[in-house]
BAVEX-622594 format. One record per residue (C-alpha): residue in three letters; x, y, z. Coordinates in nm, 2 decimals, decimal comma. Example, Ala and Ser with C-alpha at 12.3 -4.5 7.8 and 13.67 -1.06 7.14 Angstrom:
BEGIN
(node 'ALA'; (1,23; -0,45; 0,78))
(node 'SER'; (1,37; -0,11; 0,71))
END
This chain:
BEGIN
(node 'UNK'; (-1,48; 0,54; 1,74))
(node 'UNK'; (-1,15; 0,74; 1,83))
(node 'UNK'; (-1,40; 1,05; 1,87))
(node 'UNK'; (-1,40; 1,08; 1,47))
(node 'UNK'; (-1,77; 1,13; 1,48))
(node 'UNK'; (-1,75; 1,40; 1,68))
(node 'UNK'; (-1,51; 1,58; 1,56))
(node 'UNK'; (-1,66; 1,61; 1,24))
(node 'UNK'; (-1,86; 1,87; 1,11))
(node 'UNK'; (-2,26; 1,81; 1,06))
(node 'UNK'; (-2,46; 1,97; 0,81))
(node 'UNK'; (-2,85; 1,93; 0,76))
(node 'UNK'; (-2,86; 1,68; 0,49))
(node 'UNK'; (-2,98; 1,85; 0,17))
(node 'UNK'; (-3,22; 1,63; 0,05))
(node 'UNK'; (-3,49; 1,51; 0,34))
(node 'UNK'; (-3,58; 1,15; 0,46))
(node 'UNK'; (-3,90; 1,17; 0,29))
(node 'UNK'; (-3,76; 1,31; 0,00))
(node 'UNK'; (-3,45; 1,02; -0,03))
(node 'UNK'; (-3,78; 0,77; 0,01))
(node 'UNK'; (-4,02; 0,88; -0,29))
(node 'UNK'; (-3,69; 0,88; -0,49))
(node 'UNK'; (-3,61; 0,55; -0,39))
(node 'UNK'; (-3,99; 0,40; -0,42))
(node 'UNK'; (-4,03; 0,56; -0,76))
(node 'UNK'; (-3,72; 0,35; -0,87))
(node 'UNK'; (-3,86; 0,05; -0,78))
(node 'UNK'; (-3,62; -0,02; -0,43))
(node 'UNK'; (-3,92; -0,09; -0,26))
(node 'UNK'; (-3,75; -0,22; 0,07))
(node 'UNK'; (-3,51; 0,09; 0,17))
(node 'UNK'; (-3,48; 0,12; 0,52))
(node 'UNK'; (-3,14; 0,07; 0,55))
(node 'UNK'; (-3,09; 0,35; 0,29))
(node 'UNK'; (-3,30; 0,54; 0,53))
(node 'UNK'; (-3,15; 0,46; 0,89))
(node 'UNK'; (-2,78; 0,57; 0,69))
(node 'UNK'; (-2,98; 0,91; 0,58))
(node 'UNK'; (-3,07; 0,98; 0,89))
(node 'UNK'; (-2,79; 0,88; 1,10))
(node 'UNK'; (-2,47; 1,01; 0,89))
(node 'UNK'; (-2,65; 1,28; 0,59))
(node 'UNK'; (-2,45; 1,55; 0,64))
(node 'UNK'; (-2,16; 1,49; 0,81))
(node 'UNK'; (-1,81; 1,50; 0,69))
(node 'UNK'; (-1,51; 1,46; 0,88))
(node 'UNK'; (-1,08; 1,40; 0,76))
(node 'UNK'; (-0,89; 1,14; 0,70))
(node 'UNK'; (-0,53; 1,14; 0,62))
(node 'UNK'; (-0,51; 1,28; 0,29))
(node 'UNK'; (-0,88; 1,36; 0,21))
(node 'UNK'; (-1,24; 1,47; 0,34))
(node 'UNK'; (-1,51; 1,24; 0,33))
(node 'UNK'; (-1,84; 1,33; 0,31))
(node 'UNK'; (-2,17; 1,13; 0,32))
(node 'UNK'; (-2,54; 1,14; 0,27))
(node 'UNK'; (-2,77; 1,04; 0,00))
(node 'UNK'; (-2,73; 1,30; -0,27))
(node 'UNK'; (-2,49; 1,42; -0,53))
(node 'UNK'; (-2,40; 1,74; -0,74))
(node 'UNK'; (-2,40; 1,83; -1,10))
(node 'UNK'; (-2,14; 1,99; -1,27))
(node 'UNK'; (-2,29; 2,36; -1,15))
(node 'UNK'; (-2,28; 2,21; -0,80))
(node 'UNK'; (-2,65; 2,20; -0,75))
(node 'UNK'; (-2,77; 1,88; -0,56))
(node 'UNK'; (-2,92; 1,61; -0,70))
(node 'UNK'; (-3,07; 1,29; -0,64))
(node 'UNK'; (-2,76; 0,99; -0,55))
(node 'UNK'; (-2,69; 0,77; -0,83))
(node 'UNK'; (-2,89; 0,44; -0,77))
(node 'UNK'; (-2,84; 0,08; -0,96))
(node 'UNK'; (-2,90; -0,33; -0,96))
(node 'UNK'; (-2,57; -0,56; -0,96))
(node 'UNK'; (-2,56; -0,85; -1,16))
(node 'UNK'; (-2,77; -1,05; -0,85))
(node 'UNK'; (-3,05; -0,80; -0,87))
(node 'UNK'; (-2,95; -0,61; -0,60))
(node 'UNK'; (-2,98; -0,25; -0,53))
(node 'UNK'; (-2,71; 0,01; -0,51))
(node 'UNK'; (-2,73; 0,36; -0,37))
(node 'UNK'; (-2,43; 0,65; -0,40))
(node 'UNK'; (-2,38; 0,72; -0,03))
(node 'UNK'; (-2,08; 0,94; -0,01))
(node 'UNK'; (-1,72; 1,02; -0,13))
(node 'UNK'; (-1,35; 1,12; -0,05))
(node 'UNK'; (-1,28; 1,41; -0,19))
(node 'UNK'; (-0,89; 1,46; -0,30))
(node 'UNK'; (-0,86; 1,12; -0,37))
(node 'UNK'; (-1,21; 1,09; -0,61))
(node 'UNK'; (-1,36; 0,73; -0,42))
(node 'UNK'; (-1,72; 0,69; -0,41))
(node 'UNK'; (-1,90; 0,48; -0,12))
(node 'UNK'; (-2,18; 0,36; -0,22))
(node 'UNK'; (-2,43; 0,15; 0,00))
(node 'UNK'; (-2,60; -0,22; -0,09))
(node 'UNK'; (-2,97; -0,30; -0,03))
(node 'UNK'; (-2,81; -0,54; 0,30))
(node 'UNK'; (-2,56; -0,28; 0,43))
(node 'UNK'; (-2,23; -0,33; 0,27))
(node 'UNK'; (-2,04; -0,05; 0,18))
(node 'UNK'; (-1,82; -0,02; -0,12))
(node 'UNK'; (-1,57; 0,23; -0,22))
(node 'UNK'; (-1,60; 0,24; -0,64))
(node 'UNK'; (-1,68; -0,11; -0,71))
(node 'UNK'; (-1,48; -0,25; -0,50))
(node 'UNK'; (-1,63; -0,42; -0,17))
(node 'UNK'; (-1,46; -0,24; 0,14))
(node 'UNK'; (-1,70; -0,31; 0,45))
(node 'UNK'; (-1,99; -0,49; 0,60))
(node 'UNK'; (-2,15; -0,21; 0,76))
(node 'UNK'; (-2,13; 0,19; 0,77))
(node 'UNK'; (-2,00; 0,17; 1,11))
(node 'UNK'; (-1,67; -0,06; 1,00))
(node 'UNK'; (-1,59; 0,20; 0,72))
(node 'UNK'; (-1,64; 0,48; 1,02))
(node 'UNK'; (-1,40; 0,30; 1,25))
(node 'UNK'; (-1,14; 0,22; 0,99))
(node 'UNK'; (-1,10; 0,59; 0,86))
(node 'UNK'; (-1,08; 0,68; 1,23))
(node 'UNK'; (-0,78; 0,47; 1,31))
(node 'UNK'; (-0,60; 0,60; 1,02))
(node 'UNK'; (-0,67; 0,95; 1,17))
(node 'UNK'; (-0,62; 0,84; 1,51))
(node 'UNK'; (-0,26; 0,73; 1,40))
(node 'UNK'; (-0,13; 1,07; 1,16))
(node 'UNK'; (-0,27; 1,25; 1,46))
(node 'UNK'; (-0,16; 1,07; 1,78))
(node 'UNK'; (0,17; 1,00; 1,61))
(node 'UNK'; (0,29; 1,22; 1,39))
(node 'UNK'; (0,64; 1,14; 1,41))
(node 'UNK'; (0,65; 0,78; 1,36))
(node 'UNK'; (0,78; 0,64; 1,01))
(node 'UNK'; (0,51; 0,47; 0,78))
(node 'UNK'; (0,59; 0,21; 0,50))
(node 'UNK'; (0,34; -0,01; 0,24))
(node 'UNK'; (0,43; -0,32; 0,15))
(node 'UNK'; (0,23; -0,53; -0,11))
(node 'UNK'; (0,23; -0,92; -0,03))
(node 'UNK'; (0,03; -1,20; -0,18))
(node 'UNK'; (-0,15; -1,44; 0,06))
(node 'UNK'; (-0,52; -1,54; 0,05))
(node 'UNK'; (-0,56; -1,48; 0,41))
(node 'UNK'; (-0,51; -1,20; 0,68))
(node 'UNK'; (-0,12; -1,21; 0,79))
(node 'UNK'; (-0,13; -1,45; 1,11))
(node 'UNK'; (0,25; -1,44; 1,12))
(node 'UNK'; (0,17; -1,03; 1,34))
(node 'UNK'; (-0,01; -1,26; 1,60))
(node 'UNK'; (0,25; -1,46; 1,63))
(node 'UNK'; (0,51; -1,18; 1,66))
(node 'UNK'; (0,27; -1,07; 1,95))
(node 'UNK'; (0,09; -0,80; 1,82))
(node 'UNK'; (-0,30; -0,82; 1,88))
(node 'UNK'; (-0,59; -0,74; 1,65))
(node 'UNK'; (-0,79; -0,41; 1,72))
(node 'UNK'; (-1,14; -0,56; 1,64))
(node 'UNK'; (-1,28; -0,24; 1,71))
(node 'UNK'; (-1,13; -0,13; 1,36))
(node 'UNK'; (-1,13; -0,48; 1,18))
(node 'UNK'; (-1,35; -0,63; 0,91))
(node 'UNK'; (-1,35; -0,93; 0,71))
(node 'UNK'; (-1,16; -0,75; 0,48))
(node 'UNK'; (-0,97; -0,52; 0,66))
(node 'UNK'; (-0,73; -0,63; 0,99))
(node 'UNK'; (-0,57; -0,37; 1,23))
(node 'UNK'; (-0,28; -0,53; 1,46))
(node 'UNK'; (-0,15; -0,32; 1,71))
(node 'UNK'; (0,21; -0,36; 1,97))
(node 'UNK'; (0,45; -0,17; 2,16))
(node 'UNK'; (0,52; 0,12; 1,95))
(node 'UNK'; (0,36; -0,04; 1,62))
(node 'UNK'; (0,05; -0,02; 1,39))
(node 'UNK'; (-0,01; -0,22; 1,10))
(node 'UNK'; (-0,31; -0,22; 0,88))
(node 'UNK'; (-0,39; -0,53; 0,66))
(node 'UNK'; (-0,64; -0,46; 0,34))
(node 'UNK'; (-0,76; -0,75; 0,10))
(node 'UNK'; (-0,71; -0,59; -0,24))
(node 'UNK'; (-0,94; -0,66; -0,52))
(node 'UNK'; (-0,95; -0,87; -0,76))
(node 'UNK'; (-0,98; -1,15; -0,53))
(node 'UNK'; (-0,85; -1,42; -0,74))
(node 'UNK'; (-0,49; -1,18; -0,74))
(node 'UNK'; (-0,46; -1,26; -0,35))
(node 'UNK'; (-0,33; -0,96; -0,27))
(node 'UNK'; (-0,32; -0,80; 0,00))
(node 'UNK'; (-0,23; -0,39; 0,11))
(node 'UNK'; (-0,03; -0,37; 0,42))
(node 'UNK'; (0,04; -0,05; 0,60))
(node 'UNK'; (0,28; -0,02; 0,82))
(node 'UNK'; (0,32; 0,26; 1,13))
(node 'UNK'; (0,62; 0,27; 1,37))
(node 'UNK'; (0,80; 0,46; 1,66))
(node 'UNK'; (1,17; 0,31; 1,53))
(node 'UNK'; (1,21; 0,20; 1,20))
(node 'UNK'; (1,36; -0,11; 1,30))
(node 'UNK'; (0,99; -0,22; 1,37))
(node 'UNK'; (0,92; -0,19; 1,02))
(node 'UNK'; (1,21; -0,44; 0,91))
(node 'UNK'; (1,08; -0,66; 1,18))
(node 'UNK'; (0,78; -0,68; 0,99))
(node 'UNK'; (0,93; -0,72; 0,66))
(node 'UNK'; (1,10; -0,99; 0,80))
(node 'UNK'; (0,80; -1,18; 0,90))
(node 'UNK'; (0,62; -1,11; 0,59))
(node 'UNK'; (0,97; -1,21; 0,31))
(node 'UNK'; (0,83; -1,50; 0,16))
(node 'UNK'; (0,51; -1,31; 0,11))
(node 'UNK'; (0,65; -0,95; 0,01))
(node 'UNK'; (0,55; -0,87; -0,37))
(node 'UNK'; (0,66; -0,47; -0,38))
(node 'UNK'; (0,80; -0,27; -0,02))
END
């Protein structure tokens, strides 16, 4: 996980397991174990991204700062919704689903906790590793992740990947490829890291027919 975890700080989460579950139970989310396991395993740790802090853990603030119980709602299939976290500067909320899946506002980001881990830690992995390298975002419309990097040779870094998000990586040259919401746009974010900037027209190249803005 690009030693994200532990470099982050760790604090004792400030409302208890027991605590998160008689909240939880008393709102009717009678199955809540995966609400639990994330308590247990991540309340109370934050750690940096480019740009922002994230924190998570199963409780919020009020405007006086004191902490409070998370935020906690059905979606139009019945199912539940708990507020699981948030990056800071840039005002997202992550929010977990009764199966797992992690979304950041209402948009759906990630199948798991641990994809949303390892995709922030490649984005610090790369401002830190290479600070020096020149970064571009392009915007392109296809309905699918960009195959045309695989067949310029770069590989996908599954460890970072999800079904929404694809990291490819090559000689000198990171590029992050993010499904943008709403679906029926077919959009799709790319993100674009590289030693020589010369890399970064490559890709533009590859992606013309595609390229929307960048």
């Amino acid at each position: 996980m690009f030693a994200l975890l532990s470099e982050g700080t760790r604090h004792d989460p400030i409302l208890d397991v027991e605590q998160v579950r008689a909240w939880l139970v008393e709102r009717g989310v009678s199955e809540c174990s995966q609400f639990l396991d994330f308590h247990s395993r991540f309340g109370g740790l934050e750690y940096w991204i480019p740009g922002t802090t994230v924190y998570l853990g199963l409780w919020e603030r009020d405007v006086t700062g004191k902490p409070v119980a998370p935020s906690c709602w059905r979606d139009t299939q019945g199912r539940f919704h708990v507020s699981c976290g948030n990056l800071l500067i840039s005002q997202i909320n992550l929010s977990m689903r009764e199966d797992g899946f992690i979304f950041e506002d209402e948009d759906l980001a990630y199948t798991s906790v641990a994809k949303c881990l390892e995709d922030h830690a490649a984005l610090a992995w790369d401002a830190r590793k290479n600070p020096r390298w020149h970064r571009r975002s392009i915007r392109v419309q296809s309905e699918q992740s960009l195959d045309e990097l695989g067949r310029a040779g770069m590989e996908i870094m599954h460890e970072a990947s999800d079904q929404d998000v694809v990291w490819w990586r090559g000689d000198g040259l990171l590029v992050r490829d993010v499904a943008m919401t709403p679906p029926e746009e077919k959009l799709r974010s790319v993100f674009v890291s590289a030693e020589d900037p010369r890399q970064i027209e490559n890709v533009r190249a590859l992606l013309r027919e595609k390229i929307v803005v960048g």
